[in-house]
Backbone atoms as SQL, in Angstrom:
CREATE TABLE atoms (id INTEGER PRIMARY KEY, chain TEXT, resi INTEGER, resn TEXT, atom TEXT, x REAL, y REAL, z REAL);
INSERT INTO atoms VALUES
  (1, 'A', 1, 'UNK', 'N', 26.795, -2.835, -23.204),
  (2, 'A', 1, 'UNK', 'CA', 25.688, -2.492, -24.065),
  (3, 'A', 1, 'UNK', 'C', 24.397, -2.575, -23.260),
  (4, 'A', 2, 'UNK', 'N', 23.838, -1.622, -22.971),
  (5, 'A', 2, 'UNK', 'CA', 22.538, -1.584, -22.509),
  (6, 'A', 2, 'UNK', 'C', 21.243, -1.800, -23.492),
  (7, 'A', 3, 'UNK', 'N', 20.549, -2.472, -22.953),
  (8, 'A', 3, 'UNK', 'CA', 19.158, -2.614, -24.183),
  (9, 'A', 3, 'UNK', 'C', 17.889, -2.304, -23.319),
  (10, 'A', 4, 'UNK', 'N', 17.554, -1.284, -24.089),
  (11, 'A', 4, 'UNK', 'CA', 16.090, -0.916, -23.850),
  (12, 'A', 4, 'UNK', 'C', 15.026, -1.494, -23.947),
  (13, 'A', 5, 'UNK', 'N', 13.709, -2.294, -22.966),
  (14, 'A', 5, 'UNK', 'CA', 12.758, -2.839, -23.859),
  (15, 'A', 5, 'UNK', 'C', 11.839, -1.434, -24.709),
  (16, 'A', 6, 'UNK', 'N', 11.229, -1.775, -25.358),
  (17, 'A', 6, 'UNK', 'CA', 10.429, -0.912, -26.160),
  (18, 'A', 6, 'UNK', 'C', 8.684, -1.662, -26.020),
  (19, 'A', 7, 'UNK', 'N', 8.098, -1.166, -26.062),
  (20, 'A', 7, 'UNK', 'CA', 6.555, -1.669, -26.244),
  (21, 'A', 7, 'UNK', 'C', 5.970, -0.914, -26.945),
  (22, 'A', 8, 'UNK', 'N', 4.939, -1.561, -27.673),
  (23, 'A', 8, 'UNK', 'CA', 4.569, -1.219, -28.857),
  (24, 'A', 8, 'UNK', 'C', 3.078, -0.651, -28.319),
  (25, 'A', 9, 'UNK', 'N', 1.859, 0.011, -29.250),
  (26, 'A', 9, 'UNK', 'CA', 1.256, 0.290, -28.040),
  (27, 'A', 9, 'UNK', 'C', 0.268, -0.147, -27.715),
  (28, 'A', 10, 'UNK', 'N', -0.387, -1.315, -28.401),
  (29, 'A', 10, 'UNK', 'CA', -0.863, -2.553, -27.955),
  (30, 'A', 10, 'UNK', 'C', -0.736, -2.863, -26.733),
  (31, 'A', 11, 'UNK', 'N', 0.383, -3.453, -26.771),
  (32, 'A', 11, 'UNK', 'CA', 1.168, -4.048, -25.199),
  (33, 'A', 11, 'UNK', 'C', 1.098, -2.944, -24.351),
  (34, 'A', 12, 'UNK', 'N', 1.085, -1.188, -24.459),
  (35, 'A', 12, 'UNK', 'CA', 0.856, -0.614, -23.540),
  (36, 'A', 12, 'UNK', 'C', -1.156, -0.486, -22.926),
  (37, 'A', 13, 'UNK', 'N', -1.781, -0.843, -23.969),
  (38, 'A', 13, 'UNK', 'CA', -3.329, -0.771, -23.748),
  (39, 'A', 13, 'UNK', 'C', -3.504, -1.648, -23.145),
  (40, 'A', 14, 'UNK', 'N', -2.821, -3.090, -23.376),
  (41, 'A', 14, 'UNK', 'CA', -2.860, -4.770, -22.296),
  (42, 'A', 14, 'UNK', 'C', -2.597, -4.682, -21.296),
  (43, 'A', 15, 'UNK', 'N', -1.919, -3.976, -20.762),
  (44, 'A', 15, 'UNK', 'CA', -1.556, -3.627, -19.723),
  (45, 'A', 15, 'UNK', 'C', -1.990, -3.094, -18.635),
  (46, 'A', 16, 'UNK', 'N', -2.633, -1.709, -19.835),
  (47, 'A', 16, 'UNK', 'CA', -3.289, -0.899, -18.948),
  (48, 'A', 16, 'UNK', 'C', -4.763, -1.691, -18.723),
  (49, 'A', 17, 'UNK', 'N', -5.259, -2.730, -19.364),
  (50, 'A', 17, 'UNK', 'CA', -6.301, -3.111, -18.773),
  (51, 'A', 17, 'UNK', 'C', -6.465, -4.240, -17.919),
  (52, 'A', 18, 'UNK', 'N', -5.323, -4.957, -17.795),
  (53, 'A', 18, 'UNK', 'CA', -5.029, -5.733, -17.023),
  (54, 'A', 18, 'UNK', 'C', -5.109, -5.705, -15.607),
  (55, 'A', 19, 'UNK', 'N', -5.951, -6.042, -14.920),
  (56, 'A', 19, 'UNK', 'CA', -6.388, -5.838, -13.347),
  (57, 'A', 19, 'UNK', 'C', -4.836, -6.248, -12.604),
  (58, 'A', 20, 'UNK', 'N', -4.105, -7.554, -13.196),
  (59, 'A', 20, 'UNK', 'CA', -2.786, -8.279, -12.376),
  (60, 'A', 20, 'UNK', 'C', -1.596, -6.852, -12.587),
  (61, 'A', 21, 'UNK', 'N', -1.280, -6.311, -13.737),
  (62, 'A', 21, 'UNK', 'CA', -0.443, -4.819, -13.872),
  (63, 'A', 21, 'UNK', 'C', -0.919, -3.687, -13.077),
  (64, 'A', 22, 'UNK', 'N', -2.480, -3.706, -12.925),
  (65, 'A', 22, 'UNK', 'CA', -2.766, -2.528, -12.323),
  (66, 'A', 22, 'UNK', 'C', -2.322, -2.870, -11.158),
  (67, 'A', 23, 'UNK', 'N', -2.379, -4.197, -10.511),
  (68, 'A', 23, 'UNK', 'CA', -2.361, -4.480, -8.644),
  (69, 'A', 23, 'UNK', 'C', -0.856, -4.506, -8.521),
  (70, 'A', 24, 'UNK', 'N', -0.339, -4.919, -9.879),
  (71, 'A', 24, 'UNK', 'CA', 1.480, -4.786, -9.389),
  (72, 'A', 24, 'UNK', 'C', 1.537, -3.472, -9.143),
  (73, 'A', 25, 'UNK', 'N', 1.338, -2.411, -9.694),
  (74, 'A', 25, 'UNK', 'CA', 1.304, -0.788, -9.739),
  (75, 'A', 25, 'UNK', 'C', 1.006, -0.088, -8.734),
  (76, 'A', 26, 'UNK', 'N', -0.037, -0.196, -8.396),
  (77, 'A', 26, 'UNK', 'CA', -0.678, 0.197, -7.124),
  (78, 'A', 26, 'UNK', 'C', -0.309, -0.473, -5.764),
  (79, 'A', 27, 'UNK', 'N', 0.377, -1.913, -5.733),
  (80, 'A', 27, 'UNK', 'CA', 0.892, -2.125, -4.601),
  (81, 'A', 27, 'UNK', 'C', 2.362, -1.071, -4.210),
  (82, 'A', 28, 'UNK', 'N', 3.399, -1.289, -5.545),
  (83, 'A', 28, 'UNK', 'CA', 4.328, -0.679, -5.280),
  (84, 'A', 28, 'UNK', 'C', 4.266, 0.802, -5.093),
  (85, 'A', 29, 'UNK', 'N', 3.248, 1.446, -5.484),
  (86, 'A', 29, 'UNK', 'CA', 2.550, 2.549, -5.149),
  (87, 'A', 29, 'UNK', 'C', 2.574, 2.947, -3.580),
  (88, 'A', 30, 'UNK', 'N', 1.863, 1.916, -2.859),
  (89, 'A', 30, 'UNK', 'CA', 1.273, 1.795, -1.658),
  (90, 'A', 30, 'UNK', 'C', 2.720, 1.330, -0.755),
  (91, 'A', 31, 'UNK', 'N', 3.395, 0.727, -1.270),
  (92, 'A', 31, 'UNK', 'CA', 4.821, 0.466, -0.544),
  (93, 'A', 31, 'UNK', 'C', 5.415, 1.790, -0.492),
  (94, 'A', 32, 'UNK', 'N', 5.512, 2.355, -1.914),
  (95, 'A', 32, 'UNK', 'CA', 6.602, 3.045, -1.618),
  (96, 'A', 32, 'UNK', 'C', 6.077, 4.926, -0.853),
  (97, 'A', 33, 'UNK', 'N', 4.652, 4.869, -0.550),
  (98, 'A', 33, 'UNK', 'CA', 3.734, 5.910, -0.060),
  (99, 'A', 33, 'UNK', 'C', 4.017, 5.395, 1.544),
  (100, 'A', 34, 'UNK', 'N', 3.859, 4.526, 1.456),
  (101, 'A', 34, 'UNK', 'CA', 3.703, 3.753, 3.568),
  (102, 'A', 34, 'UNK', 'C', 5.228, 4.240, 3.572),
  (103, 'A', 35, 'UNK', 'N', 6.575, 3.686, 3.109),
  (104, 'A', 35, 'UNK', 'CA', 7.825, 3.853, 3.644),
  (105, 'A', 35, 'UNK', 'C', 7.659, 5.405, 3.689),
  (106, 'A', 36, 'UNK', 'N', 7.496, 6.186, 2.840),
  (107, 'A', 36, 'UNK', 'CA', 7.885, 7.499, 3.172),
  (108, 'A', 36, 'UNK', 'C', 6.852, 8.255, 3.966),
  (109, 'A', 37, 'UNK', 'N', 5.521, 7.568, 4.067),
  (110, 'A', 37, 'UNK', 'CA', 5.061, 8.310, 5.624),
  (111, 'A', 37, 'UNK', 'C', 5.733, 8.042, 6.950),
  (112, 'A', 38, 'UNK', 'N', 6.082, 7.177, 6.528),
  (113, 'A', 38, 'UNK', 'CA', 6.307, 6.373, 7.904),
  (114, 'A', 38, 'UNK', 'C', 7.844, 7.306, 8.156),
  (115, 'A', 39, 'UNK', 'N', 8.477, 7.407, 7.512),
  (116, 'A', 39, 'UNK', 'CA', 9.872, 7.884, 7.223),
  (117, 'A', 39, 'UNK', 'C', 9.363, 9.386, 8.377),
  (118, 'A', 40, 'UNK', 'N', 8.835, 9.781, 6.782),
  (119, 'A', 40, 'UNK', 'CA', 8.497, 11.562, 7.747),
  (120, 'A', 40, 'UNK', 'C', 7.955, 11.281, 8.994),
  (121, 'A', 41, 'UNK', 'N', 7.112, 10.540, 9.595),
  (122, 'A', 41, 'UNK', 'CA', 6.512, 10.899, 10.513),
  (123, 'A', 41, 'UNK', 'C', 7.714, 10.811, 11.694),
  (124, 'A', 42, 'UNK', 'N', 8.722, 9.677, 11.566),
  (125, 'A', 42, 'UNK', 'CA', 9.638, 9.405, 12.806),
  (126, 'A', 42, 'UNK', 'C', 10.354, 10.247, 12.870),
  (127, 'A', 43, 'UNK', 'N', 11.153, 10.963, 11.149),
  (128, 'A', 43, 'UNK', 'CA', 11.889, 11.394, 11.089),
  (129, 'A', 43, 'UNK', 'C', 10.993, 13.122, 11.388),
  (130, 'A', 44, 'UNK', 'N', 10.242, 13.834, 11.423),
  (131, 'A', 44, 'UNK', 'CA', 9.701, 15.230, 11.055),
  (132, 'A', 44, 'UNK', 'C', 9.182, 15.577, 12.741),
  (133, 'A', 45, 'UNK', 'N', 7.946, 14.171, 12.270),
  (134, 'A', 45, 'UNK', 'CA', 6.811, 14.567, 13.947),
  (135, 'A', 45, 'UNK', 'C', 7.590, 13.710, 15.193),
  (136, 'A', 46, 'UNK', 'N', 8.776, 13.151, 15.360),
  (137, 'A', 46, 'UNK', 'CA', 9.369, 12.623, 15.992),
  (138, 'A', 46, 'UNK', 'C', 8.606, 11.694, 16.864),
  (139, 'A', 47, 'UNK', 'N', 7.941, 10.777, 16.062),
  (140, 'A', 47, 'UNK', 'CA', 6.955, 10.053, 16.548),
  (141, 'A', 47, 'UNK', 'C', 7.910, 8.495, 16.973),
  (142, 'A', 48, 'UNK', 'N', 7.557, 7.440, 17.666),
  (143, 'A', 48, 'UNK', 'CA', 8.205, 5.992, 17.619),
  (144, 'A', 48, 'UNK', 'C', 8.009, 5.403, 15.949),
  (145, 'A', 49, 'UNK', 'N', 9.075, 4.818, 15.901),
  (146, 'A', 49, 'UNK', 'CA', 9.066, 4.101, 14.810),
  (147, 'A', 49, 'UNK', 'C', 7.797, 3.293, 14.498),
  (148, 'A', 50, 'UNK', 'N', 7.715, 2.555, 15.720),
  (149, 'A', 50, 'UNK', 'CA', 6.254, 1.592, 15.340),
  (150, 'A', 50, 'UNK', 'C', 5.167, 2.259, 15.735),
  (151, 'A', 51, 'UNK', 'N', 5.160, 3.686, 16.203),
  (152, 'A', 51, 'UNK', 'CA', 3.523, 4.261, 15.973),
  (153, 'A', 51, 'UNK', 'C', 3.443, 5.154, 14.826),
  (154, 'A', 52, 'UNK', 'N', 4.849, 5.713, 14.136),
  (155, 'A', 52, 'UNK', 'CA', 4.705, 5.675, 12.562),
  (156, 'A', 52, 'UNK', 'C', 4.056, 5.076, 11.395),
  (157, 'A', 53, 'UNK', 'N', 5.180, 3.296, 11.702),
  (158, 'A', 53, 'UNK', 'CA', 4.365, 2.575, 11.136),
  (159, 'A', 53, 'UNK', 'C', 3.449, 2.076, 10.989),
  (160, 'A', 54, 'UNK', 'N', 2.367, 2.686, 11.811),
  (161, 'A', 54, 'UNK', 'CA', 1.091, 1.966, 12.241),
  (162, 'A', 54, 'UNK', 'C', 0.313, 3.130, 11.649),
  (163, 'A', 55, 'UNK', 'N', 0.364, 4.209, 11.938),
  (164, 'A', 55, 'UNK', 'CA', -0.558, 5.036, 10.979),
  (165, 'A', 55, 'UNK', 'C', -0.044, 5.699, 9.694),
  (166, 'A', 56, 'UNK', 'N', 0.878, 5.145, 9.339),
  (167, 'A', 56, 'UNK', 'CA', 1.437, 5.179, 8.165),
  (168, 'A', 56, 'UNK', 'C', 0.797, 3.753, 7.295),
  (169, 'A', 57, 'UNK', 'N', 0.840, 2.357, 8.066),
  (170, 'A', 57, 'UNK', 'CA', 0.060, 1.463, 7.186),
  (171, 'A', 57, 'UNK', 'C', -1.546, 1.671, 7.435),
  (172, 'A', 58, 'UNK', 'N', -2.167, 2.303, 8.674),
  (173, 'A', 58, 'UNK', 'CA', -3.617, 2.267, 7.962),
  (174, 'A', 58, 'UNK', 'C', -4.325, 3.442, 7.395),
  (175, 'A', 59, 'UNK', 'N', -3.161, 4.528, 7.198),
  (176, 'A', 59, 'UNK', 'CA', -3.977, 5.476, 6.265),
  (177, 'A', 59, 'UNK', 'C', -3.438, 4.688, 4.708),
  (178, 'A', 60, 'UNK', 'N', -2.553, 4.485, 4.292),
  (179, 'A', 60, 'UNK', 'CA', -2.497, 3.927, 3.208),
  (180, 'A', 60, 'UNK', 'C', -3.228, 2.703, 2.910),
  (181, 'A', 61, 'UNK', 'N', -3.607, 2.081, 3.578),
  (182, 'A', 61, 'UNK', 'CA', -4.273, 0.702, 3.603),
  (183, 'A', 61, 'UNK', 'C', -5.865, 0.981, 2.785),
  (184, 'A', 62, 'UNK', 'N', -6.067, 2.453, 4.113),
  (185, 'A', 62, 'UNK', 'CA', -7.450, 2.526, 3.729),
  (186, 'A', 62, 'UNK', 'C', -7.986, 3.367, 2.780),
  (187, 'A', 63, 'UNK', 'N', -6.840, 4.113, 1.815),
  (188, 'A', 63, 'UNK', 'CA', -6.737, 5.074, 0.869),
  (189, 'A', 63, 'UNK', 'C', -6.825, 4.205, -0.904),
  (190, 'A', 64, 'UNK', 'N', -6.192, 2.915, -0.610),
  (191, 'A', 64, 'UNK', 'CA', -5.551, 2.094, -1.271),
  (192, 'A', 64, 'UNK', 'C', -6.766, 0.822, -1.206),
  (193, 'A', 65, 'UNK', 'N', -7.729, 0.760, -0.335),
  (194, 'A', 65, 'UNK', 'CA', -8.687, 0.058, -0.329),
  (195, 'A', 65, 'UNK', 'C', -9.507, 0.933, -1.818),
  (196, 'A', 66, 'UNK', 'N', -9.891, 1.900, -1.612),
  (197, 'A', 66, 'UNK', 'CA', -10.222, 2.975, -2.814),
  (198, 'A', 66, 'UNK', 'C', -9.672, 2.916, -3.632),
  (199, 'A', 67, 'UNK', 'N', -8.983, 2.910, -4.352),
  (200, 'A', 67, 'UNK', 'CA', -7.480, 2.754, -5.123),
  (201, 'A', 67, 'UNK', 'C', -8.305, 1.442, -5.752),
  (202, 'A', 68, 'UNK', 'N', -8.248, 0.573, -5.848),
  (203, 'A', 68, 'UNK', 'CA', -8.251, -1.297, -5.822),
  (204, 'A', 68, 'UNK', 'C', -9.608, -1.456, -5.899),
  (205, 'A', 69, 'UNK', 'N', -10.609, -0.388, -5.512),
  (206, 'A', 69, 'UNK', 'CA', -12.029, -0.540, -5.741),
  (207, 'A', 69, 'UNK', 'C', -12.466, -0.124, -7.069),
  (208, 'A', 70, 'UNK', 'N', -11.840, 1.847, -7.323),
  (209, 'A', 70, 'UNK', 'CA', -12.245, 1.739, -8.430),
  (210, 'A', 70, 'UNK', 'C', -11.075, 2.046, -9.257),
  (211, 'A', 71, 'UNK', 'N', -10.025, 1.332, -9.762),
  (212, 'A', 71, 'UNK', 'CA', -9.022, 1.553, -10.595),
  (213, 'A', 71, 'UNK', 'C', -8.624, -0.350, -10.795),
  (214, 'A', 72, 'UNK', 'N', -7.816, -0.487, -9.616),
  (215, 'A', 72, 'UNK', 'CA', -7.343, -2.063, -9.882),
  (216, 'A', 72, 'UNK', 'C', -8.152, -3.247, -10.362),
  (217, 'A', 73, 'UNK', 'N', -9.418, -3.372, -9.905),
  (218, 'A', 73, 'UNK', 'CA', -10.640, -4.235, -10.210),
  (219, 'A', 73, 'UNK', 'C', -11.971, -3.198, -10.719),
  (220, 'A', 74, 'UNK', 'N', -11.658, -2.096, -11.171),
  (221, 'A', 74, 'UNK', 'CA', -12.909, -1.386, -11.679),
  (222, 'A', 74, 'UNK', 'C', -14.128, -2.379, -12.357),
  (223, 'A', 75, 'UNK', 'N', -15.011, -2.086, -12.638),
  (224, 'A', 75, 'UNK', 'CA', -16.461, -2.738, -13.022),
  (225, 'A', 75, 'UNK', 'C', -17.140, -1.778, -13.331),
  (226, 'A', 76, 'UNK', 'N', -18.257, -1.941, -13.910),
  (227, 'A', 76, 'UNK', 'CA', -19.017, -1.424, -14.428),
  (228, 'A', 76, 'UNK', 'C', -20.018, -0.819, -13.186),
  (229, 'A', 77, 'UNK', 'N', -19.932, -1.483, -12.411),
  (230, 'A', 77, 'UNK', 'CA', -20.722, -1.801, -11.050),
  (231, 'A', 77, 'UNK', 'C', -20.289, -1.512, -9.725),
  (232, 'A', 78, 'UNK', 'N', -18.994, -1.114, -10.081),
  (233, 'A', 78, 'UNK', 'CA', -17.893, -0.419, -8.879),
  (234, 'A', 78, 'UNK', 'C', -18.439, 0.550, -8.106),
  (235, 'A', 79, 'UNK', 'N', -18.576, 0.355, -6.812),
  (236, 'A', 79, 'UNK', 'CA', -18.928, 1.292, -5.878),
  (237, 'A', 79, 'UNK', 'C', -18.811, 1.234, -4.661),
  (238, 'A', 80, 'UNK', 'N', -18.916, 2.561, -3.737),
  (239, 'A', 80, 'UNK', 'CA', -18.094, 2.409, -2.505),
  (240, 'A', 80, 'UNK', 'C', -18.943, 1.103, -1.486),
  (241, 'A', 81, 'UNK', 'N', -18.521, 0.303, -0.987),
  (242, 'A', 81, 'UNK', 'CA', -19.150, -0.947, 0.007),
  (243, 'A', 81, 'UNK', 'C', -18.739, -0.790, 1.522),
  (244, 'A', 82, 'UNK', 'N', -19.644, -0.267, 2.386),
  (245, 'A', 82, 'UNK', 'CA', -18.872, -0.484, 3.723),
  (246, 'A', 82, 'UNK', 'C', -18.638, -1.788, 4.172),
  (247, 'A', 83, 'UNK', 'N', -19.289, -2.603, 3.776),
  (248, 'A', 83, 'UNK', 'CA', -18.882, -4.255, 4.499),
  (249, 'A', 83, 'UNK', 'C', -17.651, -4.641, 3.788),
  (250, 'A', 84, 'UNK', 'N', -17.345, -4.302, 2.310),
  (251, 'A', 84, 'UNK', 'CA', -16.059, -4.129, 1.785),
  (252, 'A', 84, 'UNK', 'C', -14.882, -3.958, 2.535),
  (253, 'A', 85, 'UNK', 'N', -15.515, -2.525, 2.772),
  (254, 'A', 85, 'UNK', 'CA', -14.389, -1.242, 3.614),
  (255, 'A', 85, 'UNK', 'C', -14.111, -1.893, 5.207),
  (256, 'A', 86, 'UNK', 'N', -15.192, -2.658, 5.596),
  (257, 'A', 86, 'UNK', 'CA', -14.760, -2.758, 7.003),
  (258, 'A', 86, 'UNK', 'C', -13.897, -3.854, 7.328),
  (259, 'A', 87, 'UNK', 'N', -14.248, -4.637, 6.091),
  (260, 'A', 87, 'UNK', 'CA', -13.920, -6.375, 5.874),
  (261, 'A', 87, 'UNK', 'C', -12.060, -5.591, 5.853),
  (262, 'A', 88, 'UNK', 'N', -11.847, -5.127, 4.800),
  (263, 'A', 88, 'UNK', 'CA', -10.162, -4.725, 4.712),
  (264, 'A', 88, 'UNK', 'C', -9.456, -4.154, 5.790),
  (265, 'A', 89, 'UNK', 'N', -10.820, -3.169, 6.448),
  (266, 'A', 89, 'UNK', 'CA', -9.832, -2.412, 7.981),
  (267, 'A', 89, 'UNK', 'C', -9.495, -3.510, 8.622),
  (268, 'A', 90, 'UNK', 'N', -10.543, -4.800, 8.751),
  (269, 'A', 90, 'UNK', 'CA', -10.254, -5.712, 9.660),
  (270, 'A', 90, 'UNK', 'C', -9.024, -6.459, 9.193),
  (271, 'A', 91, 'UNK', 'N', -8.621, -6.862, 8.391),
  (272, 'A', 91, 'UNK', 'CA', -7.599, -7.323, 7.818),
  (273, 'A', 91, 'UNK', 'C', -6.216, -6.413, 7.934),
  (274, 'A', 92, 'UNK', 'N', -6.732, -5.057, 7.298),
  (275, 'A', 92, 'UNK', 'CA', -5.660, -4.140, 7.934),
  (276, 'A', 92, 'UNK', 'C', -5.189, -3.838, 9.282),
  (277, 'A', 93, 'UNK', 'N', -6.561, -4.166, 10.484),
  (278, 'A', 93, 'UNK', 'CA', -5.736, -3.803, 11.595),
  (279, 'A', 93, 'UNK', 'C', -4.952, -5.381, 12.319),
  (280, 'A', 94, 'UNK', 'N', -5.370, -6.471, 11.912),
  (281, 'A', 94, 'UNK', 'CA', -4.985, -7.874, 12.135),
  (282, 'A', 94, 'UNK', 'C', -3.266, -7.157, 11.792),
  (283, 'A', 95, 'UNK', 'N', -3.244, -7.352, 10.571),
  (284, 'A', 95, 'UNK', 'CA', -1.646, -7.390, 9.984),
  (285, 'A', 95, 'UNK', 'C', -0.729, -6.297, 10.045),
  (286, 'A', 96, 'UNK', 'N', -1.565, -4.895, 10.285),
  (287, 'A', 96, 'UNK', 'CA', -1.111, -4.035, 10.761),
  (288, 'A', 96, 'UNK', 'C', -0.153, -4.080, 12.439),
  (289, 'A', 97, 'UNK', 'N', -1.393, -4.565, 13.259),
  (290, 'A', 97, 'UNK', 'CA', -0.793, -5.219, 14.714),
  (291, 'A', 97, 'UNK', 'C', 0.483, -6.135, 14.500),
  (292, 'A', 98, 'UNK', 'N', 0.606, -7.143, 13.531),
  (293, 'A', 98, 'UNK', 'CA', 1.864, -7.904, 13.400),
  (294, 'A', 98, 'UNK', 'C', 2.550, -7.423, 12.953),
  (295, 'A', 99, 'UNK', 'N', 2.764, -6.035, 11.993),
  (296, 'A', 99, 'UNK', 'CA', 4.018, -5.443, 11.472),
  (297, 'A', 99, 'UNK', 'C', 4.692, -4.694, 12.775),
  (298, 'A', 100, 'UNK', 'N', 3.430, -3.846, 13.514),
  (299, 'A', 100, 'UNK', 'CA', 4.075, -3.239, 14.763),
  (300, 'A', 100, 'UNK', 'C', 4.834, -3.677, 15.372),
  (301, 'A', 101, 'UNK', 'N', 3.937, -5.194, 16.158),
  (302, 'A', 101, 'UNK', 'CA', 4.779, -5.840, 17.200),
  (303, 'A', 101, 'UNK', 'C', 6.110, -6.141, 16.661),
  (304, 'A', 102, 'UNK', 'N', 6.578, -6.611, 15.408),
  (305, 'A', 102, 'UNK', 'CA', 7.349, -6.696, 14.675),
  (306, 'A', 102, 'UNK', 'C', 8.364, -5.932, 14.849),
  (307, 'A', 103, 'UNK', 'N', 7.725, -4.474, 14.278),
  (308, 'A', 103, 'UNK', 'CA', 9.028, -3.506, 14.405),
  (309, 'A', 103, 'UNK', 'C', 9.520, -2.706, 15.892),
  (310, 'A', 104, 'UNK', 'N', 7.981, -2.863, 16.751),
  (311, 'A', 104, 'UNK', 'CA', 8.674, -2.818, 17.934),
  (312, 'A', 104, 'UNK', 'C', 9.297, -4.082, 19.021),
  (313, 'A', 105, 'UNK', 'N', 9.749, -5.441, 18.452),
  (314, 'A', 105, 'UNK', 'CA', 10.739, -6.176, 18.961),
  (315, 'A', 105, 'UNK', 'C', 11.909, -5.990, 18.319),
  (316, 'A', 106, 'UNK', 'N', 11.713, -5.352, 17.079),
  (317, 'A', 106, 'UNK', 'CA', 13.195, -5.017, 16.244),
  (318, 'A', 106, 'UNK', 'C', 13.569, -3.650, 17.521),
  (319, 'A', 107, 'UNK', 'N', 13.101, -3.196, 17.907),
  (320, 'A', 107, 'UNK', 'CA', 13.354, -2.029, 18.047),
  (321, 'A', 107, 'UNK', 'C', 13.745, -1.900, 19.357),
  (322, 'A', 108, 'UNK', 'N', 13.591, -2.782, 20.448),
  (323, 'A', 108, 'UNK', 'CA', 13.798, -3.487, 21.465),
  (324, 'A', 108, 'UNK', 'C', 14.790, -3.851, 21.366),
  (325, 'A', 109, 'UNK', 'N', 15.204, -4.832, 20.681),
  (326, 'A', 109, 'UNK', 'CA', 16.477, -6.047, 20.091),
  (327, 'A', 109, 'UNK', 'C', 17.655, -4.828, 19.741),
  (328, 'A', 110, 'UNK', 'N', 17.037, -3.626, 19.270),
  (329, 'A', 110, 'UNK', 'CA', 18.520, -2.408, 18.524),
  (330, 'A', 110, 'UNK', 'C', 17.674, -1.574, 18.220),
  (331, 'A', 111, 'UNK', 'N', 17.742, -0.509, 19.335),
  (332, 'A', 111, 'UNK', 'CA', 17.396, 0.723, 19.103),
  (333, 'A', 111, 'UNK', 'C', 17.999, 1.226, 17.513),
  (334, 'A', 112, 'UNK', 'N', 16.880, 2.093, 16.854),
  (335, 'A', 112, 'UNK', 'CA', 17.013, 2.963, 15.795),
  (336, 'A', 112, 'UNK', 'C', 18.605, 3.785, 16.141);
């Protein structure tokens, strides 16, 4: 027996205004946008895996910085910030660099 949840549409308006639903949304958004650039690019532009993944996480990073500015935490007051924008590249290229090195010691350890 399978059971469906149902929501009523209350619970769909709570939701939708909920900044914590919007960031679950938009992350898995942003996951599942990075895997499939990253996908095409190794698999299409026959690029390395980890220079895929590297401009596969900072165009999404920095698309998704936008995203999270005015949708996930919208305000009344929402607007574009470069010290914002630069503050996240910096963060993006920090953790970006550790996914690389990452996938290029995986990649070292067992070739694709």
């Amino acid at each position: 027996m399978c059971v469906t949840p149902t929501f009523d549409s209350e619970t769909v308006r709570r939701l939708r205004q909920s900044p914590g639903a919007r960031y679950f949304v938009a992350s898995l958004a942003a996951l599942a946008i990075d895997y499939v650039i990253t996908l095409a690019l190794y698999y299409f532009a026959h690029l390395d895996l980890s220079v895929s993944a590297a401009i596969a996480f900072l165009a999404v990073g920095a698309v998704f910085y936008l995203v999270h500015e005015f949708w996930t935490f919208r305000q009344e007051s929402s607007r574009f910030s470069t010290r914002r924008m630069a503050a996240n590249m910096g963060v993006l290229l920090l953790s970006g660099a550790v996914r690389v090195a990452v996938i290029a010691a995986l990649e070292w350890v067992r070739p694709p």
